[in-house]
C-alpha positions in Angstrom: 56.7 14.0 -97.0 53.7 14.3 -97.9 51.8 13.6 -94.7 53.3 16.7 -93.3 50.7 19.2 -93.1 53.6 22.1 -94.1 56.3 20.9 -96.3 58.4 22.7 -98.1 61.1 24.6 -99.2 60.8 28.5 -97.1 62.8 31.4 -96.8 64.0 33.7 -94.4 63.1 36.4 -96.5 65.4 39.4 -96.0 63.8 43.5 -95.9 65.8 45.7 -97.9 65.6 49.3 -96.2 65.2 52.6 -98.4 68.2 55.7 -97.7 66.1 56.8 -95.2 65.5 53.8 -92.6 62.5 52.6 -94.2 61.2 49.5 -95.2 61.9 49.1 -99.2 58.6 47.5 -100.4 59.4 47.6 -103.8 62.7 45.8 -103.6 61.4 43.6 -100.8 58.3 42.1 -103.2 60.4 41.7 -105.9 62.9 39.5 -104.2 60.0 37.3 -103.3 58.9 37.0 -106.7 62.8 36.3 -107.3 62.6 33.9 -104.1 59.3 31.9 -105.7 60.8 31.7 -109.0 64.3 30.0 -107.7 62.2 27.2 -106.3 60.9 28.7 -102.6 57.5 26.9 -102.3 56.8 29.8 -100.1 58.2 33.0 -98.7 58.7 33.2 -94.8 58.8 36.8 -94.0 59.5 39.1 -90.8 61.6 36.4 -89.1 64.9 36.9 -87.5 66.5 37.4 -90.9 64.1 39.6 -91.9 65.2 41.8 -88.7 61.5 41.5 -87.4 61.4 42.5 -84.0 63.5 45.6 -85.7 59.9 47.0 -86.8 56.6 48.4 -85.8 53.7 46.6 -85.7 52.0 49.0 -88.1 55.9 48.5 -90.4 55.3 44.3 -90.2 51.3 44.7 -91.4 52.4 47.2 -94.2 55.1 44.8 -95.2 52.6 41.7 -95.3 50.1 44.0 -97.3 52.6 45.4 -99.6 53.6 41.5 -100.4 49.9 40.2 -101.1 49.0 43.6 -102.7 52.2 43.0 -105.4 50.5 39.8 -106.1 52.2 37.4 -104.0 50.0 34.7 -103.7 48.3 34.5 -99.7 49.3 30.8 -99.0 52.8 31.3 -99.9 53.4 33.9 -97.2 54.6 32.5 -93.6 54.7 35.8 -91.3 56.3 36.1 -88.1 53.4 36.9 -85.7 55.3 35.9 -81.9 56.2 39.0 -80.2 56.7 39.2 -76.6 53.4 41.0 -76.0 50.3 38.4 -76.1 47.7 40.9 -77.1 50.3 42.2 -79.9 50.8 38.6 -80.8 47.2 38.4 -81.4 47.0 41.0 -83.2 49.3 40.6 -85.8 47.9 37.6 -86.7 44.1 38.5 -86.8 45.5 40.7 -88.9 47.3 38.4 -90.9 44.4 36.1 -91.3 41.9 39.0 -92.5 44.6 39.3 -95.7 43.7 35.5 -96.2 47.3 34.5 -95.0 46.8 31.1 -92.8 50.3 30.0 -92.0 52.4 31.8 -89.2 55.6 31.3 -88.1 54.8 32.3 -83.5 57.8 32.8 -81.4 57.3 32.8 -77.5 57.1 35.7 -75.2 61.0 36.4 -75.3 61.8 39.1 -72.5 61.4 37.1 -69.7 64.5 34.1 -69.3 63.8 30.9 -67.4 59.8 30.8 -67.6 58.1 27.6 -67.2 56.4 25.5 -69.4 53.4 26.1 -68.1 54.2 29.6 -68.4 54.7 29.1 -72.0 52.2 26.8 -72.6 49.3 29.5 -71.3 51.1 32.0 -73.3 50.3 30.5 -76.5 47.3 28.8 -75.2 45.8 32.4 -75.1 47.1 33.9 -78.2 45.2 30.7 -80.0 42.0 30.8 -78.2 41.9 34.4 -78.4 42.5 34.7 -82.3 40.0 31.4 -82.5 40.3 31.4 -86.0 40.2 27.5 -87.3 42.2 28.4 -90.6 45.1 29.3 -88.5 47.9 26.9 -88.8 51.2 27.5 -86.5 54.9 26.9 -86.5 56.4 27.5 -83.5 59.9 29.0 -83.6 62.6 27.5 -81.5 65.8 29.9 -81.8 66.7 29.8 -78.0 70.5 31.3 -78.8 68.6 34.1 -79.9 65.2 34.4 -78.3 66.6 32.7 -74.7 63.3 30.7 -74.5 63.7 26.9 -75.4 60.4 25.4 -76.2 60.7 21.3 -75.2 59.7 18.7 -76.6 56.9 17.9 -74.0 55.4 21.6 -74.2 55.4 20.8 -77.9 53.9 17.3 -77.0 50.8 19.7 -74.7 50.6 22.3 -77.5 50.0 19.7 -80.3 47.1 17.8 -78.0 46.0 21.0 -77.3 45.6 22.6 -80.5 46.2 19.7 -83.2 44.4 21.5 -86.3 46.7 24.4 -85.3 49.8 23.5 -84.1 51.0 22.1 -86.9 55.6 22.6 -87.5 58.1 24.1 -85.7 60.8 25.7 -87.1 64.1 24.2 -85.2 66.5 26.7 -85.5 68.8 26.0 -82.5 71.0 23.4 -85.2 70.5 20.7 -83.4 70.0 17.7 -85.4 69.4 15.4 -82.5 67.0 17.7 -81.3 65.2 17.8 -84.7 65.2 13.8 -84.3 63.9 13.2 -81.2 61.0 15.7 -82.2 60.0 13.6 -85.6 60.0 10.6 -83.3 57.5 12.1 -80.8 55.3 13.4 -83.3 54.9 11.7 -86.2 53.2 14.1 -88.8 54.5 17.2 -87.5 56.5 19.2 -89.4 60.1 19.8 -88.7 61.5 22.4 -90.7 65.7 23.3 -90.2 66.4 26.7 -89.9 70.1 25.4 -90.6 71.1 25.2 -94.3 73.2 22.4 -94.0 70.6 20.2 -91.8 68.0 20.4 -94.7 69.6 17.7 -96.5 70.1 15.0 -93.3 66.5 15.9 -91.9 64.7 15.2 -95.2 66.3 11.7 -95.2 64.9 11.7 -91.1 61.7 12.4 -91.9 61.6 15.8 -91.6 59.6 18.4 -93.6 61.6 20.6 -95.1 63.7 24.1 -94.1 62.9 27.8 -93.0 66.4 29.5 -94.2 68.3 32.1 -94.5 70.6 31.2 -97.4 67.5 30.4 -99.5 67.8 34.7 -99.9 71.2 33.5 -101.8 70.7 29.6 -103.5 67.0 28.9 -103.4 67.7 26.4 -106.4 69.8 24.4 -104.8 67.5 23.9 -101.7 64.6 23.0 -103.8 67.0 20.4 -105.5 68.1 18.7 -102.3 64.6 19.0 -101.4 62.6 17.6 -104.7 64.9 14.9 -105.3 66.9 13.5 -101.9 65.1 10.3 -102.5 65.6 9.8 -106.1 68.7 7.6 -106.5 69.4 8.8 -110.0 69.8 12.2 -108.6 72.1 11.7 -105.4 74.6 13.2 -107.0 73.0 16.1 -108.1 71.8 16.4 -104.5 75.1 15.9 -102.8 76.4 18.9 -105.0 73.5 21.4 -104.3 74.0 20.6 -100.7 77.5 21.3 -100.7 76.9 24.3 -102.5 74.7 25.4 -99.7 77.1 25.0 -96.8 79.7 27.3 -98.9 77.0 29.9 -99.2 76.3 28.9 -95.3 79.5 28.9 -94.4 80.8 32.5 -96.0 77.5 34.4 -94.1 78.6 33.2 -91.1 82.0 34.2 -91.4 80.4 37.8 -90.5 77.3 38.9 -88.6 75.0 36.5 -90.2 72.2 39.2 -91.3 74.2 42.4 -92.1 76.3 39.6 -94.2 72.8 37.6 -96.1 71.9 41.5 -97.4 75.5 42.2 -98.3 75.4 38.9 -100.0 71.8 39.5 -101.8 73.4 42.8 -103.1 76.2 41.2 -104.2 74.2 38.6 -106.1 71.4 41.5 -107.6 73.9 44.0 -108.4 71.9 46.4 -105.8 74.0 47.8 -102.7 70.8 48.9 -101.2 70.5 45.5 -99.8 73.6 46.6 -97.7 71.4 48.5 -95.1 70.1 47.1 -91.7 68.7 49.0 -89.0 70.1 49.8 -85.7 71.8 47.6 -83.6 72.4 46.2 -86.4 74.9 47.8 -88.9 76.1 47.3 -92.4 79.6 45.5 -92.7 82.6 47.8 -92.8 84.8 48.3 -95.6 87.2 46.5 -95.3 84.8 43.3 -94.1 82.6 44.0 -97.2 85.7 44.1 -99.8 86.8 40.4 -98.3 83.4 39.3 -98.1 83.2 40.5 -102.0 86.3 38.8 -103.2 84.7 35.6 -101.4 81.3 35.7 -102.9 82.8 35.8 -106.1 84.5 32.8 -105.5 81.9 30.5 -104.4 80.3 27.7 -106.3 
């Protein structure tokens, strides 16, 4: 793996919120400290988990600073820059590179359904040329059950000819394993990284690079076990029990709505119930959802 120019173990950090709607940067840096120290080769903040596109632009810089300024090291930080204004786009991650942060994690322009290629293509085109910043290296971010935007593997194919210092991973988060193969095949060197806990362990054994997650808020140790020893033979069994352990962390946060359920769940695990808050649309699981969810966390592996 080591070709890949990201590689890696990642998560999809989670932002604990303060009583009054805010975000909680004291809790929030410690969990990465908590993330790095459980085996997270890095820390991918103000993604979907992290209910990005739920904040400000001046809220996402204040949460990058308040990481680096804790001491979280700058090249273990993988902000989400792509929002679905290009000059916004741009300017979260000028500002991201002025804190010495190189690695972004860029989703499309999201608003608009059914755009082109091309369409996409010059969108990103001109958030790169007009940061124009050779340290920058980008993962894409393909969640189109989310964002509604697929990004193909030929626009990949453009982008990477493009911009091939820059362009550098995507983060495949549509669970599509086939998907995920046919873009290791296309592009060898790229880096594929699953945003789907149980792919991590079948797409290291493709080729793939590693996993941006959002389970790695709950069993970071057992990623970085799948991920520092799927080829060691000696180990496989070690491995097929961390990734089974995964898939029942998986498997219970999706049994609710995925995010309000990864904060109930980090809670759970930290003894804190003010990782139970999420801000609107989102909302906190109920009662009755958060006593079941309870009696099943307790149960897991």
């Amino acid at each position: 793996m080591s070709h890949h120019r990201i590689t890696g173990v990642f998560s999809a950090a989670a932002t604990p919120l303060t009583a009054d709607n805010r975000p909680d940067f004291a809790l929030f840096t410690d969990h990465c400290r908590q993330l790095l120290a459980e085996g997270c080769h890095g820390v991918a903040l103000l993604g979907t988990t992290g209910e990005a596109n739920s904040f400000s632009g001046a809220e996402r810089r204040a949460i990058l600073e308040a990481a680096l300024k804790a001491g979280i090291p700058a090249d273990r930080l993988l902000p989400g820059t792509g929002v679905v204004a290009i000059p916004e786009t741009v300017e979260l991650t000028r500002h991201a590179l002025s804190l010495g942060v190189t690695k972004v994690v860029m989703l499309p322009p999201f608003y608009y359904k059914g755009v082109s290629d091309d369409g996409l293509f010059a969108a990103y085109s001109q958030v790169l040329e007009k940061v124009a910043d050779t340290r920058l290296q980008v993962i894409l971010y393909h969640i189109p059950q989310v964002s509604g935007v697929p990004l193909s593997i030929p626009l990949i194919g453009r982008l990477i000819a493009a911009f091939p210092e820059t362009v550098v991973g995507i983060k495949e988060s549509a669970g599509d394993f086939n998907n995920m193969q046919a873009i290791i095949a296309a592009y060898p060197g790229f880096s594929v990284l699953a945003g789907a806990d149980p792919l991590l362990l079948p797409l290291l054994k493709a080729g793939g690079a590693g996993c941006i997650t959002a389970t790695s808020n709950l069993v970071a140790n057992s990623l970085r076990t799948v991920y520092g020893h799927v080829h060691d033979e000696a180990r496989a069994a070690d491995v097929e029990a961390a990734q089974a352990r995964i898939n029942a962390y998986r498997t219970l946060s999706n049994s609710y709505v995925q995010i309000p359920t990864i904060k109930a769940m980090v809670g759970l695990k930290t003894g804190n119930p003010a990782w139970k808050r999420t801000r609107a649309p989102l909302m906190p699981l109920g009662d009755a959802d958060y006593a079941a969810l309870a009696e099943s966390y307790a149960k897991l592996p």
